[in-house]
C-alpha positions, 0 to 999 in steps of 0.5 A, a space after each residue: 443466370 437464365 439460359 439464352 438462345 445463344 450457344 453455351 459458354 463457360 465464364 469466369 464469375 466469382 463473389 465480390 462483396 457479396 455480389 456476382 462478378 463475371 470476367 470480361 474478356 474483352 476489358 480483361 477484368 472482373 464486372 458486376 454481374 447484372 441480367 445485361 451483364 450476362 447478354 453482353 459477354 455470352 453475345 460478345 462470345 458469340 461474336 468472337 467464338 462463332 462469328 469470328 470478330 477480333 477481340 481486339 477491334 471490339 470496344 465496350 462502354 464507348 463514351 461518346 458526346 451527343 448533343 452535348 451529352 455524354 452518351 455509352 455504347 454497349 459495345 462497338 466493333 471496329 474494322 482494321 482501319 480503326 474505324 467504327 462500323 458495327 454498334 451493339 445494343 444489349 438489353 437484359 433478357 426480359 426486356 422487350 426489343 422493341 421500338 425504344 431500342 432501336 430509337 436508342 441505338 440509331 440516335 447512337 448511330 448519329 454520332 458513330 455513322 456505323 454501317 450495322 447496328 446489332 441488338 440483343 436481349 440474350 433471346 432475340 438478336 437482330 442486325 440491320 445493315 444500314 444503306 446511307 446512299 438509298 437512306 433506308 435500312 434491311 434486317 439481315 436473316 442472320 449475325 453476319 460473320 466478321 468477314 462478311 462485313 468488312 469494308 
């Protein structure tokens, strides 16, 4: 798998039919390993690792229903409270973040009224605090640490 601009982690990642499977220590089992796959467990390590979010607040592949259809986040981060608050979008990392991702995860943001959205593709990460009182948004220089964010 391509290296990332993200620190270096081992994984447990094994043959199954054939297929690269990695373990997902969030939903503590084996997946499909896919280039998206990668970016989702080395940010998630970044997040728990390095930034200090709760393993245990984090959920992967949150259905949803928007507009009546049914909708998946890549990973959404809880507070203490058990409310959402943080949205996490991964892209594979040749996929370009640009306009279409964001217009992705706000239209996520609809439903879940997070206060940060996060977006990675393993290459260039970005987090936007969002300001529901101004209704306007501010790219935060860095991946804030957990404890910066709490509401």
């Amino acid at each position: 798998m391509k290296r990332l601009n993200l620190p270096t982690y081992s994984f447990n990642i094994k043959l199954i039919e054939q297929r690269k499977h990695i373990f997902d220590f969030i939903r503590k089992k084996f997946v499909i390993l896919t280039p998206e796959e990668w970016v989702r467990q080395n940010f998630l390590r970044y997040l728990v690792d390095e930034k200090n979010y709760p393993a245990s607040l984090i959920a992967i592949e949150k259905e949803f229903k928007l507009n009546n259809l049914s909708k998946r986040s890549d990973a959404v981060v809880y507070n203490k409270m058990g409310k959402p608050f943080l949205i996490v979008e991964f892209k594979a990392p040749d996929v370009k973040i640009d306009q279409k991702v964001f217009d992705q995860i706000a239209r996520y943001n609809m439903k879940l009224k997070v206060n940060y959205l996060m977006v990675s593709n393993g290459m260039e990460h970005y987090c936007c605090m969002l300001d529901y009182s101004k209704n306007s948004y501010v790219f935060l220089k860095e991946i804030p640490n957990f404890f910066d964010v709490l509401e």
